[in-house]
C-alpha positions in Angstrom: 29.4 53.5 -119.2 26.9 56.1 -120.3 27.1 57.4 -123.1 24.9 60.7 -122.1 27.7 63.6 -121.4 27.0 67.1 -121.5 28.8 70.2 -123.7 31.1 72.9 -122.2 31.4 76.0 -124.2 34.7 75.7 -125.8 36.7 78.2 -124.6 36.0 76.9 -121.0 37.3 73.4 -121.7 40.1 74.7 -123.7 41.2 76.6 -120.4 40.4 73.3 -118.5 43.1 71.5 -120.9 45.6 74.1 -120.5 45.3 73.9 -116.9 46.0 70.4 -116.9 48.3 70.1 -119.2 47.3 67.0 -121.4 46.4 66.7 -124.6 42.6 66.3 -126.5 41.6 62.7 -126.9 38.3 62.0 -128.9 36.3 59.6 -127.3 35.9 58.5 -123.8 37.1 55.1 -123.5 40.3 53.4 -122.1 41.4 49.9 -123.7 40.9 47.3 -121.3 43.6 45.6 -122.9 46.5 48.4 -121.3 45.4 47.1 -117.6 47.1 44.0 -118.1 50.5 46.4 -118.0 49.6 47.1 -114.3 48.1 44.2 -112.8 49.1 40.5 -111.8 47.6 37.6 -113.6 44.2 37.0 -111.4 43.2 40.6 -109.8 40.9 41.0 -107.6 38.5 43.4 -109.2 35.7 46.2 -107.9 33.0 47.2 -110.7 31.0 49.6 -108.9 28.0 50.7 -110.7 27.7 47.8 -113.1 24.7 48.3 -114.6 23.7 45.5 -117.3 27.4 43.6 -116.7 29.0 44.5 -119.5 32.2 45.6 -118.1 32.1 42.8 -115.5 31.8 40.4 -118.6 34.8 42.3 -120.2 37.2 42.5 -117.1 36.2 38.7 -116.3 37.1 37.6 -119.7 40.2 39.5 -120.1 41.3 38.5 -116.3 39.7 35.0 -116.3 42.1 33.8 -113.6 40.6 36.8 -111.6 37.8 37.7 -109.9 35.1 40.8 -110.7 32.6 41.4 -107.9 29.9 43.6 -109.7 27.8 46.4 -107.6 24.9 47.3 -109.1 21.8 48.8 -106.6 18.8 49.0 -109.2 17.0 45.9 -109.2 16.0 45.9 -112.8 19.6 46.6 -113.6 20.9 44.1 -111.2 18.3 41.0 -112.9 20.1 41.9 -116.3 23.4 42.2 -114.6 22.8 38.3 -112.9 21.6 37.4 -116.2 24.8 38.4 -118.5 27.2 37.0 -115.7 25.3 33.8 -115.2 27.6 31.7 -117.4 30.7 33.4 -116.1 32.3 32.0 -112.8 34.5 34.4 -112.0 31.6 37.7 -111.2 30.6 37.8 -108.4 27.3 40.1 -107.8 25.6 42.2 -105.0 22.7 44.4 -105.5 24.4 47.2 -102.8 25.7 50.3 -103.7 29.2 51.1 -102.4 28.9 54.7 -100.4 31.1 56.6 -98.0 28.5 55.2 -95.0 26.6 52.0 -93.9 23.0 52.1 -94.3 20.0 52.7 -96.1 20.2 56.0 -98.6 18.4 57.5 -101.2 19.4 57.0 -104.8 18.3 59.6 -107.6 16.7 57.7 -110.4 17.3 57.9 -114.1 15.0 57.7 -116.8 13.8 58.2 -120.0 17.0 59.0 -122.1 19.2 57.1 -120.3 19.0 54.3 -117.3 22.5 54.5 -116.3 22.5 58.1 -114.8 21.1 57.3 -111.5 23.5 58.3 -108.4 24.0 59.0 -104.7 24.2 62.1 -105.6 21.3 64.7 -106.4 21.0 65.8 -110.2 22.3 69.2 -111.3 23.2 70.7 -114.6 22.5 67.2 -115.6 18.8 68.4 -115.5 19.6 71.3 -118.0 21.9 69.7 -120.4 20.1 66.7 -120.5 16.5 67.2 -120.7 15.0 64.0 -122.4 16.8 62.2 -118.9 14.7 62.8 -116.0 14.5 61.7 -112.3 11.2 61.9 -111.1 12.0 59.8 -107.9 14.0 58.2 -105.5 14.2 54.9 -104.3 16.2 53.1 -100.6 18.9 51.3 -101.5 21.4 49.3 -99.2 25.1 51.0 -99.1 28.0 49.6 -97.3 32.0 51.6 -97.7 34.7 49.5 -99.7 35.7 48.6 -96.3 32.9 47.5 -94.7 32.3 45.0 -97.5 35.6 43.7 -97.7 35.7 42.9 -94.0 32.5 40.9 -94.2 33.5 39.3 -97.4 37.5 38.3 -95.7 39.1 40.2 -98.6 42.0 41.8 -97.7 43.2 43.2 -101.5 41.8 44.8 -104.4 43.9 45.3 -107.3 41.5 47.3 -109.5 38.7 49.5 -109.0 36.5 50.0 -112.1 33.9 53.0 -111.0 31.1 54.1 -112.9 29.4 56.4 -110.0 28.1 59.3 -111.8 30.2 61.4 -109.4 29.9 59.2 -106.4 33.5 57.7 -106.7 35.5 60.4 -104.7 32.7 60.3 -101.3 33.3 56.3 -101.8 37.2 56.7 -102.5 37.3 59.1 -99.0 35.6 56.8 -97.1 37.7 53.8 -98.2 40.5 54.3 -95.9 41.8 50.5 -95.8 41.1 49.2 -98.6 42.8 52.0 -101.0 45.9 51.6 -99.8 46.4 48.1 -100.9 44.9 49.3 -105.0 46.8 49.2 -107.9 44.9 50.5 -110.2 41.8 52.8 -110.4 39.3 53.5 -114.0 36.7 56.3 -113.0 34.7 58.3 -114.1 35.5 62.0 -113.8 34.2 66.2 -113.6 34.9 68.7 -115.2 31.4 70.3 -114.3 29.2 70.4 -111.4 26.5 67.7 -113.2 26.0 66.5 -109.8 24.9 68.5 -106.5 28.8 68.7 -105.1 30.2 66.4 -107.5 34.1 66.8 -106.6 35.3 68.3 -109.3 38.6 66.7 -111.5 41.2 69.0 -110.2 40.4 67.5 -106.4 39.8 63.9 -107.5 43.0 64.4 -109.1 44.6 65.7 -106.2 43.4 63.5 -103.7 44.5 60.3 -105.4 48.1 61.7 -105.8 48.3 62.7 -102.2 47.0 58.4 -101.7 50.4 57.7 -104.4 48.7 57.4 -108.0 49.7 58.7 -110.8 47.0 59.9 -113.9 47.9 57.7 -116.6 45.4 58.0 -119.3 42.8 60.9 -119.3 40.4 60.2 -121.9 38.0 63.6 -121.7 36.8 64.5 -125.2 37.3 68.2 -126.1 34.0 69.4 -125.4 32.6 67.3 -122.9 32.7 67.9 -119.2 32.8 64.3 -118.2 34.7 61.6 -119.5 37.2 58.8 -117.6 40.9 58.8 -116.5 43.1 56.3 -115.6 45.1 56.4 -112.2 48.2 53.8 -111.1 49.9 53.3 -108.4 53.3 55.2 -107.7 55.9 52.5 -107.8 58.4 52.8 -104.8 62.0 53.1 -104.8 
């Protein structure tokens, strides 16, 4: 995950904590380790915005009777992501990005201070707070939904989605209509800000996924920071 995330003035975040009632954590990670809790022995596993594989590696490792299918749509990105997975059998990679339509669309760049900023989504504040990270173009990248992909590919599960979509994740999560009903368990990366040209903000990623029957687990936003990642599981039934 990146580790380039941009200061609110504190009195704003402490009203965003208030609002939502939990309490400060200090860094922006969730254990791997607490998944096992929520999933069955081999999940079937989404890694959407992969980047170099390191998380793929991880979640392979820890769920080796599993199976991670990695997304990563930069090319130079998705070389180093086939070369870290090569010796693992159970990633599977695609060099698509996972969008809320099929088709070709354009994907905003990053550079400079960071290569794992680049998104579906235009660049906002992100330009401000982050200056030595720039996006001086665009490139075409294929983009299928969750659902599309999992038609073509006969999967008719997916017990964890792991999303690193700088923002992305709700559009995707909207347009996965099939597919998100049968998820257990979803790590993603959250808003507190508008980083992103109409990034959905945390209060209506929040509410969306409860109105789909998850329930926020883990919310690991450093005091401070106006992104950071939160944990959501699935409601168990009565």
């Amino acid at each position: 995950m990146s580790t380039f995330f941009w200061k609110l003035q504190y009195h704003t975040k402490r009203i965003l904590f208030e609002q939502y009632g939990l309490p400060p954590v200090v860094n922006e990670h969730i254990s791997k380790a607490v998944l096992k809790k929520y999933l069955r022995r081999n999940p079937v596993v989404i890694d959407c915005g992969a980047h170099d594989g390191s998380d793929s590696v991880s979640l392979a490792k820890q769920f080796r009777y599993g199976t991670v299918h990695a997304f990563e749509p930069v090319p130079g990105l998705y070389n180093r992501l086939q070369q870290n997975a090569r010796t693992i059998s159970n990633i599977r990679c695609y060099p698509i990005a996972l969008a809320d339509q099929n088709g070709i669309l354009d994907f905003y760049m990053s550079e400079g201070g960071s290569d794992a900023s680049s998104s579906l989504l235009e660049p906002k504040e992100h330009l401000h707070d982050h200056p030595d990270t720039f996006f001086s173009k665009t490139m075409s990248v294929q983009a299928k939904t969750l659902d599309t992909w999992a038609e073509e590919n006969n999967i008719p599960k997916v017990d964890l989605l792991w999303l690193d979509m700088q923002g992305f994740e709700f559009n995707m999560l909207q347009a996965s209509k099939k597919i998100i009903d049968t998820v257990s368990v979803i790590h993603t990366e959250v808003s507190l800000e508008e980083t992103y040209k109409d990034v959905a903000l945390f209060n209506e990623y929040r509410a969306f996924l409860e109105s789909k029957g998850f329930v926020l687990q883990i919310e690991a936003i450093p005091q401070g920071w106006n992104m950071g990642n939160a944990l959501f599981v699935r409601k168990k039934q009565r």
